[in-house]
C-alpha positions as CSV (number, residue, x, y, z in Angstrom):
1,X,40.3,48.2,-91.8
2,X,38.5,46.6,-88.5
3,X,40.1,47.8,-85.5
4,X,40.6,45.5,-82.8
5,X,39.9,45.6,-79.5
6,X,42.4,46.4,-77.0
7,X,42.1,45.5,-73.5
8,X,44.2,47.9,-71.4
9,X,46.7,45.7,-69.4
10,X,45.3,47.0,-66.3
11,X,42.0,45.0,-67.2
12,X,43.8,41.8,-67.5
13,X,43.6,40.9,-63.8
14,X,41.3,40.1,-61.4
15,X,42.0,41.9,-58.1
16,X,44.1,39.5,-55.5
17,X,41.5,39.3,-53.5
18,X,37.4,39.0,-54.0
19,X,37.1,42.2,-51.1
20,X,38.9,44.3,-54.2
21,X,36.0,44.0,-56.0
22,X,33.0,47.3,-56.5
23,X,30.4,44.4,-55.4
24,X,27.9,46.8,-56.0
25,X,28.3,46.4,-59.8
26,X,26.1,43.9,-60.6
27,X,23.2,45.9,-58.7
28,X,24.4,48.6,-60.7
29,X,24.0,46.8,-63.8
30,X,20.7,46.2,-63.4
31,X,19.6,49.3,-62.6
32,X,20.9,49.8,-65.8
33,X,18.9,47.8,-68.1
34,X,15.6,49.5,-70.0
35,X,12.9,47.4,-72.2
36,X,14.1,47.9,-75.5
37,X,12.3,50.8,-77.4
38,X,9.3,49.6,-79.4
39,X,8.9,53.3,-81.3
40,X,12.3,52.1,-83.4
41,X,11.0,48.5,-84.2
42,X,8.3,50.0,-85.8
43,X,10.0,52.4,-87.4
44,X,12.6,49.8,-88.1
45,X,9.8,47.8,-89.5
46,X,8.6,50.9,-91.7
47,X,12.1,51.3,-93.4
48,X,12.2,47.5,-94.3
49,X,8.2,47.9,-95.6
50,X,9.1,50.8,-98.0
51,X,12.3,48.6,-99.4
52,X,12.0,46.8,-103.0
53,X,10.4,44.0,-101.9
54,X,6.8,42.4,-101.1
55,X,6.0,42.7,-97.4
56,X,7.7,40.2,-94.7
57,X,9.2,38.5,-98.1
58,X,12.8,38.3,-96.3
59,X,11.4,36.8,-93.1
60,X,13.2,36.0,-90.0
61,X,16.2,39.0,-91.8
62,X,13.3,41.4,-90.9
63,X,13.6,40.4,-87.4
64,X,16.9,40.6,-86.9
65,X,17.1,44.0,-88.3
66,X,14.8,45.6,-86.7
67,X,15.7,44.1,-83.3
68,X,19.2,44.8,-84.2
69,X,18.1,48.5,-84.8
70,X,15.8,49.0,-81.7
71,X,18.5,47.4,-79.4
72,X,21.1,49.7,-80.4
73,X,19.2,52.7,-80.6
74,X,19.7,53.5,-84.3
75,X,18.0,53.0,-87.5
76,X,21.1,53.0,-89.4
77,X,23.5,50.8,-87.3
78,X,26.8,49.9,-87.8
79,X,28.2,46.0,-88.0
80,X,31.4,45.6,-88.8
81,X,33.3,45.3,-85.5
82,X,32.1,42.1,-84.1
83,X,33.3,40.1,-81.0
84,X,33.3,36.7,-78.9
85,X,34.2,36.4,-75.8
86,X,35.1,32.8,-75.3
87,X,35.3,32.2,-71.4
88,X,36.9,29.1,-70.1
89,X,36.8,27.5,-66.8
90,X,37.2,24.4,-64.9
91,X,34.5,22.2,-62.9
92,X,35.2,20.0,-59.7
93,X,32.5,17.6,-60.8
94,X,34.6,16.5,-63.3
95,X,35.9,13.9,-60.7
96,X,32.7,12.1,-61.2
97,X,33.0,10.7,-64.3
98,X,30.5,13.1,-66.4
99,X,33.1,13.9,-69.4
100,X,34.9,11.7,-72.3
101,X,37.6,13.8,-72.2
102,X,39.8,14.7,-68.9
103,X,40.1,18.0,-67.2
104,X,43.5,19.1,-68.7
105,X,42.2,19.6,-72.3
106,X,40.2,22.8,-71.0
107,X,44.4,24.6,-70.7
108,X,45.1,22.8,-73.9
109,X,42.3,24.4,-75.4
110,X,42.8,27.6,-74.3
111,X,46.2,27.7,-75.7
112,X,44.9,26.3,-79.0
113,X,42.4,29.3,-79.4
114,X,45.0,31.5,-78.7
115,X,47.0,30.0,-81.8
116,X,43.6,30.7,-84.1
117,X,43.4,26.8,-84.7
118,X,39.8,26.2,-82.6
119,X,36.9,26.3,-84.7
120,X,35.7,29.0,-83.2
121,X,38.6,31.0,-84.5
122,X,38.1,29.5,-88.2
123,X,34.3,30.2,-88.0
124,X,34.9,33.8,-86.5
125,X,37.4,34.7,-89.8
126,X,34.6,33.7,-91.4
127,X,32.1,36.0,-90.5
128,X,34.8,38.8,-90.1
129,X,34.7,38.7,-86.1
130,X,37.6,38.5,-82.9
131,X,38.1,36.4,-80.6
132,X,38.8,36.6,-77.4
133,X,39.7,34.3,-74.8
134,X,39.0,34.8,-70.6
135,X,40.6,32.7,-68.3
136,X,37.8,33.3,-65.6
137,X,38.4,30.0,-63.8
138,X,40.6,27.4,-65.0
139,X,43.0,24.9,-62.8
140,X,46.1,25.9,-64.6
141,X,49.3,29.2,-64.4
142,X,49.3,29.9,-67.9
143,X,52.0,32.8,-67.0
144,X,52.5,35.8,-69.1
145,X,50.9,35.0,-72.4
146,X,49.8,37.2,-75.0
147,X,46.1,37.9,-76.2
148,X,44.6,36.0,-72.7
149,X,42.6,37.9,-70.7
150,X,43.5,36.6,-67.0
151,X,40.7,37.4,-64.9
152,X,41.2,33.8,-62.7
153,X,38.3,34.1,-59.8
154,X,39.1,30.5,-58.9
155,X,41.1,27.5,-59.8
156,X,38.1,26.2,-61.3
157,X,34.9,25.0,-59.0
158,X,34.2,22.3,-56.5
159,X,32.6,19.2,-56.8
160,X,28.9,19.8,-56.3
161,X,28.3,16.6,-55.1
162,X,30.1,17.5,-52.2
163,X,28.4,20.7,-51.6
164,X,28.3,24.4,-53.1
165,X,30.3,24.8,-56.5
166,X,31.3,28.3,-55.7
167,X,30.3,30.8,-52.9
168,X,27.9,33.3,-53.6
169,X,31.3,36.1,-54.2
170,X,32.9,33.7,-56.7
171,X,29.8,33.5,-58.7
172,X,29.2,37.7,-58.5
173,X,33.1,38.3,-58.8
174,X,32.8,36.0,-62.2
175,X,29.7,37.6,-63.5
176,X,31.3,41.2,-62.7
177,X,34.7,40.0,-65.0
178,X,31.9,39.8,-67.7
179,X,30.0,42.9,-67.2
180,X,33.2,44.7,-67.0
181,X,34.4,43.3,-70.6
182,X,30.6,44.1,-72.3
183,X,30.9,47.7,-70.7
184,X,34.6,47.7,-72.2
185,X,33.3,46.3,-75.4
186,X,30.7,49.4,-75.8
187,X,33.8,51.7,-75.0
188,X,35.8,50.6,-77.7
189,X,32.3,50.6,-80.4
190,X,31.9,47.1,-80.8
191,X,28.7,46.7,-82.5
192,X,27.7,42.8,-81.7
193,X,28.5,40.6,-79.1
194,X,28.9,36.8,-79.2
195,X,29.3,34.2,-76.6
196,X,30.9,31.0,-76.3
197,X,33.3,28.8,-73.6
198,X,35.2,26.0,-72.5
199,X,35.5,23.9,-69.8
200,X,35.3,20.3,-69.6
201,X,32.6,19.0,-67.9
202,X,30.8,22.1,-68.2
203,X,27.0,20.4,-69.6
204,X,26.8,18.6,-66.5
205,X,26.0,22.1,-64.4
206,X,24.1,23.4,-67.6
207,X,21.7,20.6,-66.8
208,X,21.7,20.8,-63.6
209,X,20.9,24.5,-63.1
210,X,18.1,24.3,-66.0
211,X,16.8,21.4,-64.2
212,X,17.3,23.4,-60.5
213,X,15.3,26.5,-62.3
214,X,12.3,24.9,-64.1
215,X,11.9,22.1,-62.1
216,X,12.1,19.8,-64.9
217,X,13.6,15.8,-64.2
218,X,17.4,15.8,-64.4
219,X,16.5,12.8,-67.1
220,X,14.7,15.3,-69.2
221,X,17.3,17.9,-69.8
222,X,20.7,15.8,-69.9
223,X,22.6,14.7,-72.8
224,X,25.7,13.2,-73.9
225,X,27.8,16.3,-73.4
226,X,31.2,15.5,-75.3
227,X,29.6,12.4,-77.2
228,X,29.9,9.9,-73.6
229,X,28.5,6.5,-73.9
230,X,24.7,5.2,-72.0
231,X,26.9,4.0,-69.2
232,X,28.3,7.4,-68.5
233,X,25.3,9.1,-69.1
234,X,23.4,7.2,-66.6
235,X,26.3,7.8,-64.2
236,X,25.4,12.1,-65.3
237,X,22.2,11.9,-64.7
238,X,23.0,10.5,-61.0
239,X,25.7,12.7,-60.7
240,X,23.5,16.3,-61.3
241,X,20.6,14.5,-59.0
242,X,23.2,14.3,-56.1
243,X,24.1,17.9,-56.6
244,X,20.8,19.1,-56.5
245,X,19.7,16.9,-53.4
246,X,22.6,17.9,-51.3
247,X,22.9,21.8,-52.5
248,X,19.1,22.3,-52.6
249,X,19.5,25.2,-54.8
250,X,16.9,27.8,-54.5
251,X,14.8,28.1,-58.0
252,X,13.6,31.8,-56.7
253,X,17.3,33.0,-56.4
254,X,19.1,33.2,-59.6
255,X,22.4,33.6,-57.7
256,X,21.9,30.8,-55.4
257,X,21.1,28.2,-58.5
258,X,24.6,29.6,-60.2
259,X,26.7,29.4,-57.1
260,X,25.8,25.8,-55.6
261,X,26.0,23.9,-59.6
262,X,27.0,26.5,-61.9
263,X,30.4,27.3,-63.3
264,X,32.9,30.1,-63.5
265,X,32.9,30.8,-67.2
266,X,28.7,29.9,-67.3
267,X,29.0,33.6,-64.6
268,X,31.1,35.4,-67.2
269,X,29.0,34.9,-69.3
270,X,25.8,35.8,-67.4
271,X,27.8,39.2,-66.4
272,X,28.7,39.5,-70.0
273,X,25.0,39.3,-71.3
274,X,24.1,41.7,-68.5
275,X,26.1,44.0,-69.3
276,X,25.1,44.2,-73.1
277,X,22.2,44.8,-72.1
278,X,23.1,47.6,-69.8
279,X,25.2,49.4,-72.5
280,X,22.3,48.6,-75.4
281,X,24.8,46.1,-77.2
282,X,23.2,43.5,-79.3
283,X,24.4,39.9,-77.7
284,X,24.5,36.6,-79.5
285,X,24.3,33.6,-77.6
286,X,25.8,30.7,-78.2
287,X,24.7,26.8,-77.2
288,X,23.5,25.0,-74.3
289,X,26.1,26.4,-71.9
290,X,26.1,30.0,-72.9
291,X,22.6,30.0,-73.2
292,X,22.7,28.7,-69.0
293,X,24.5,32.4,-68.6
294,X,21.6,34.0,-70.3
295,X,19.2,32.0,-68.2
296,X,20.8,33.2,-64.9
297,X,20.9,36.8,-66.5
298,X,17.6,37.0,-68.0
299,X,16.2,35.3,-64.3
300,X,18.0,38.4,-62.5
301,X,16.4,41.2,-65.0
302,X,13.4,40.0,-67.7
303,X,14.8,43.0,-69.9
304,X,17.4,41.4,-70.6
305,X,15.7,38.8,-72.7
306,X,15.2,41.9,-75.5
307,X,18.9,41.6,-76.0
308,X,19.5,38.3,-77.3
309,X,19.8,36.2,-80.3
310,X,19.9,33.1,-80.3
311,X,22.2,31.6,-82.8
312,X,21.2,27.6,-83.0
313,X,19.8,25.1,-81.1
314,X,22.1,22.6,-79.7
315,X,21.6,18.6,-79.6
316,X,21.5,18.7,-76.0
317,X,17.9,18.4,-74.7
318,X,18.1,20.7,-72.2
319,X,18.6,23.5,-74.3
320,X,14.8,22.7,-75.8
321,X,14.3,24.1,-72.2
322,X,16.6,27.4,-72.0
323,X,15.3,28.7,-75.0
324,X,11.8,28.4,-74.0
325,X,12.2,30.1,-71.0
326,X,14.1,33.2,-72.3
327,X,11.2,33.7,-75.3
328,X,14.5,32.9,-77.8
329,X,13.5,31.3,-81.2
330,X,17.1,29.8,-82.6
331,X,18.1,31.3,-85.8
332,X,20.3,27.9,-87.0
333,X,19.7,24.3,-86.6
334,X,22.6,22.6,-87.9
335,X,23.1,19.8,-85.4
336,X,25.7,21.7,-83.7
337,X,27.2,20.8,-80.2
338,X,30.6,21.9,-80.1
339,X,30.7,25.5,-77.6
340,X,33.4,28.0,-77.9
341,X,31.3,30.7,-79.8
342,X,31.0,28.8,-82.9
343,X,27.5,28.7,-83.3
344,X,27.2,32.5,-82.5
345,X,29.7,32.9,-85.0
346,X,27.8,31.8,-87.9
347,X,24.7,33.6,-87.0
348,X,26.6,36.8,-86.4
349,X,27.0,36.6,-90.3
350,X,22.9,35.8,-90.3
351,X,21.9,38.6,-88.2
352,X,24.5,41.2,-90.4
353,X,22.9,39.9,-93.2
354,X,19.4,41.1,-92.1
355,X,21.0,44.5,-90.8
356,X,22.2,45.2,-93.9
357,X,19.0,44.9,-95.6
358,X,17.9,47.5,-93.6
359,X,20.5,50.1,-94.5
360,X,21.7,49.1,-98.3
361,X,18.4,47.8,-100.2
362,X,17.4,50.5,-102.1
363,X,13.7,51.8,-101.9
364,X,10.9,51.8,-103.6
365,X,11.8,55.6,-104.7
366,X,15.1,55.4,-105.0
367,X,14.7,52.3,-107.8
368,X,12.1,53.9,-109.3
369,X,10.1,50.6,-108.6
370,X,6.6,50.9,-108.3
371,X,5.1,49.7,-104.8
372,X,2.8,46.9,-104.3
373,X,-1.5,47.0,-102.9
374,X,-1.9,45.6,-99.8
C-alpha cells in the first residue's frame, strides 16, 4: 500500500519572522542543480529500442520514459508514490476588478481541498496521487486544521498598482517554503512531483510577469482568467499595464519580476520546482500559473528546464508564451483552465504510463520475438 507523506509538525510553520529564515537556501539550491545526464537517456533510449515493438512506435511514452529515467538517475525507476503540492495564496490586485469571483473563495477553497471535493482531489485518486495543500499566503486564520501545511509568509500580496506586490524577502521566504517541501518530498521517496494553486486573481500577475519577462504586449498574453466578460478584461489588461509602468520590473532579475507582480503561491511553486531539481525529482507542472513558478525558476538556473513536464496547455494565451520559453512541449490539450494541480494530475498517469513501458514490456529476448531491420 502507498505510504503517505508525512510532514513533521515542526515543518508546518513558517518562522515568526522573515530574519528566521537560512536566506542562503535558495543560493544553495542552485548550486545544487546539474544538467541532467545524457549517458542514461541514451541508454534509456536503448532499453526502450530492444523492447517488442518497432522503433519510436510508442512516441511521445518514449520521452517521458527516458527523461523520467535520466532525471532520476535510474533506469529502472520507481512510480508509485506521487504528489501535488497545491499552494494557495491571496493577491492585493484583486481590488481592481480582475476576477469574477471575490477574494474569500480562495479560504473556501482551501478548506474544500482539504475535504477531497476539489477536482484536483477527484483527478489525483485517479491517477493514484496525494494532495497536499500550502497555505503560503492567503488573507485568512484557518487555526489548527488538519492536513494544511501553514507556512503563511503574508496575508496575501499588495496591490501592484500601487507599487511592489511583495518585498524581495517575501518573494525568497515563499520560494524557500517550496524548496524546503521538494527537499522533504525526496526524503520521504516521492518519485513525481506535481504542481498546482489557488488564489483568486492569480492570472492577472501570471500575465503580467510573462509579459514583464519577454517583453511581449500585456494584450498578447491576457485572458479571461475565471471566465470574466470583454468589459472586465479590458479593465485586466489596464490593470497589469499599470503594474508594470509603476513597478518597472527588471526583465534581467528573475527575483525582481516575482516580487513587484508576482504572488505568494506563484514563489512556492518556483521554490518547489527548484528544489526538484536540486534533489533530481521529476516535476510536473501544471497551467498557466504554475507554469509562471517554473518560468521564474527556470530564469534563475537554465538546468532546471531538464526537470519538467509539462502536463497541458491551458486556454489562456499567455501560456503559448511560458512554454516556449522553458523548451516545454505540453503533453495534454484538453481545453483545460481550471488550476489546482488538475492538469498535472492527469498527465502524471501519462508520464507513468511511458515509465512503465520502460521497466514491464518484455524484450525482444525475453518474448522470443524476432527483432526488426532498420
Amino acid at each position: 500500500m502507498k505510504k503517505d507523506l508525512v510532514i513533521p509538525h515542526s515543518a508546518l510553520r513558517v518562522p515568526h519572522s522573515l530574519q528566521e529564515l537560512p536566506m542562503d537556501l535558495l543560493n544553495k539550491t542552485l548550486a545544487r542543480i546539474q544538467p541532467v545526464d545524457t549517458d542514461l537517456l541514451a541508454k534509456a533510449q536503448a532499453k526502450l529500442d530492444n523492447k517488442t515493438k518497432p522503433l519510436g512506435s510508442l512516441g511521445r511514452l518514449e520521452e517521458f520514459a527516458r527523461r523520467f529515467a535520466a532525471i532520476s538517475g535510474n533506469l529502472a525507476p520507481a512510480t508509485a508514490k506521487k504528489v501535488i503540492f497545491t499552494f494557495a495564496g491571496d493577491h492585493g490586485v484583486v481590488e481592481e476588478g480582475v476576477s469574477a469571483f471575490p477574494k474569500e473563495v480562495t479560504p473556501q477553497m482551501v478548506l474544500n481541498f482539504l475535504n477531497g471535493g476539489a477536482g484536483v482531489n477527484v483527478l489525483a485518486r485517479h491517477c493514484g496521487s496525494e494532495v497536499l495543500v500550502v497555505d503560503v499566503g492567503v488573507d485568512y486564520h484557518f487555526g489548527e486544521i488538519p492536513g494544511l501545511i501553514q507556512k503563511k509568509v503574508a496575508r496575501g500580496t499588495r496591490n501592484f498598482t500601487k507599487g511592489p506586490a511583495m518585498t524581495r524577502e517575501e518573494a525568497i521566504a515563499a520560494i524557500e517554503v517550496g524548496i524546503e517541501l521538494a527537499d522533504l518530498a525526496k526524503a520521504e521517496g516521492v518519485a513525481m512531483v506535481g504542481t498546482g494553486e489557488m488564489g483568486i486573481g492569480n492570472t492577472t500577475p501570471s500575465s503580467a510577469m510573462i509579459a514583464a519577462i519577454s517583453g511581449t504586449p500585456v494584450r498578447e498574453v491576457t485572458f479571461r482568467g475565471t471566465g470574466i466578460n470583454d468589459t472586465a478584461l479590458e479593465n485586466k489588461i489596464r490593470v497589469i499595464e499599470k503594474g508594470l509602468e509603476i513597478n518597472r520590473p527588471d526583465p534581467n532579475d528573475p527575483l525582481d519580476v516575482l516580487s513587484k507582480v508576482g504572488g505568494l503561491e506563484i514563489a512556492g511553486i518556483a521554490g518547489l520546482v527548484l528544489g526538484c531539481a536540486a534533489n533530481r525529482l521529476p516535476v510536473v507542472v501544471d497551467g498557466f500559473i504554475s507554469s509562471a513558478g517554473a518560468l521564474i525558476a527556470a530564469e534563475l538556473h537554465p538546468c532546471v528546464k531538464d526537470y519538467l513536464f509539462a502536463s497541458h496547455l491551458s486556454v489562456e494565451v499567455g501560456h503559448r508564451l511560458m512554454l516556449e520559453r522553458l523548451g516545454a512541449k505540453p503533453i495534454l490539450d484538453l481545453g483545460l483552465r481550471l488550476g489546482e494541480g488538475t492538469g498535472a494530475a492527469l498527465a502524471m498517469g501519462i508520464i507513468e504510463a511511458g515509465v512503465k513501458v520502460l521497466t514491464e514490456m518484455a524484450t525482444f529476448d525475453e518474448a522470443g520475438v524476432s527483432e526488426g531491420e532498420y
